[in-house]
C-alpha positions in Angstrom: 0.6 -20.0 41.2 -1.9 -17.5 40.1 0.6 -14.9 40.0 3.2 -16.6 38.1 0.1 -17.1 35.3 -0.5 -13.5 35.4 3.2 -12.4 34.9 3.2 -15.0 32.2 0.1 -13.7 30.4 1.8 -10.4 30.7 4.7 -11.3 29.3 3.1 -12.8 26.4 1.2 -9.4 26.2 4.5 -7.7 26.0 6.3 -9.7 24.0 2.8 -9.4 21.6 3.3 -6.1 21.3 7.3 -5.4 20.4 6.4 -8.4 17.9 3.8 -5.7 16.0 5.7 -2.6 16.7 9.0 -4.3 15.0 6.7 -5.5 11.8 5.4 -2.2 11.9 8.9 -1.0 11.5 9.5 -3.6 9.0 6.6 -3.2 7.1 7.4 1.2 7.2 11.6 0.3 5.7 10.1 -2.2 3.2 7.8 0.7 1.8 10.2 3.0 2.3 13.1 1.1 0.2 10.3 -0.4 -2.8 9.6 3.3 -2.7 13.4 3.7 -4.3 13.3 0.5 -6.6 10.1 1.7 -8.8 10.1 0.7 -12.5 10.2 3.3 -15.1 6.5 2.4 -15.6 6.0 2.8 -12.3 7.5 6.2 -11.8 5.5 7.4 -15.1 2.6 6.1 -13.0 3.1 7.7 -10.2 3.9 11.1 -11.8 0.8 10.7 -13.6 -1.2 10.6 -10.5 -0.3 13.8 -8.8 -3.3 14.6 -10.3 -6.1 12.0 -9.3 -6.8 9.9 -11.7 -9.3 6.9 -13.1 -7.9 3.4 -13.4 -9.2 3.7 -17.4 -6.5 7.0 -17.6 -4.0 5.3 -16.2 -4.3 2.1 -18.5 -4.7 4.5 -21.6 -1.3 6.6 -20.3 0.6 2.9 -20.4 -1.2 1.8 -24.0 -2.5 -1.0 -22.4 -6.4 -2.2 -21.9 -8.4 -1.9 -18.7 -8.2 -5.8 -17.4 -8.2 -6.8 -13.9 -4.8 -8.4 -14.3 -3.3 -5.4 -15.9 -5.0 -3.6 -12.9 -3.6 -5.6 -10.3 0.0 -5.7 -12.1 0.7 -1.7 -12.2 -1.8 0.2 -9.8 -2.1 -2.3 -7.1 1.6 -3.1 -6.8 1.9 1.0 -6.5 -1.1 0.4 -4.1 0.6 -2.0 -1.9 3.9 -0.2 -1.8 2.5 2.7 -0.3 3.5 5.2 -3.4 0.0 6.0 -4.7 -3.4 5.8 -2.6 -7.3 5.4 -3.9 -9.2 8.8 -3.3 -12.2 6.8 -1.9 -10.6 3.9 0.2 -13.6 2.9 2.0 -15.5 1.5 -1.3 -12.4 0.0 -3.3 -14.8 -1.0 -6.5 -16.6 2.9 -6.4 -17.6 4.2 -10.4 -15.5 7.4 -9.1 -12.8 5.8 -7.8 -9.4 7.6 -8.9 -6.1 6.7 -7.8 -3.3 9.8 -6.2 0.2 10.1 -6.0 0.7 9.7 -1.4 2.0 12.9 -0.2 5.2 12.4 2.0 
């Protein structure tokens, strides 16, 4: 009885484990195809940052003001897909905090 509990807990385990590698997958195509469906905006964006640069340049570059929503709308999106990447990612909210185009 103990043994069949073990193999179960195993399988589990297992199972677990393809479940995180496939999303991981998933997760890498998803990037990978939002990556080929940018908005104009978007690409200007991201062309913009190949150089670092502050959320305040990149607001100023689209004629738009510094908000949190306008924020969230163009550089987090970009954030999220993968396509541009914060220069200090261990302190999100830093003064310094600039925002780079992701090297492939």
């Amino acid at each position: 009885m103990v043994n069949h509990i073990q193999i179960c807990d195993d399988l589990d385990v297992q199972s677990n484990y393809q479940k995180e590698e496939s999303n991981y997958e998933s997760n890498y195509e998803q990037k990978k195809s939002n990556h080929q469906k940018l908005t104009k905006k978007q690409e200007d964006i991201c062309n913009f940052c190949s150089v670092p640069r502050t959320s305040q340049e990149i607001m100023d570059r689209l004629g738009i003001s510094n908000q949190s929503k306008n924020r969230q709308k163009y550089i987090g999106e970009l954030l999220e897909m993968g396509v541009i990447e914060m220069t200090i990612p261990n302190n999100p909210k830093d003064k310094n905090q600039k925002y780079r185009k992701v090297k492939h």
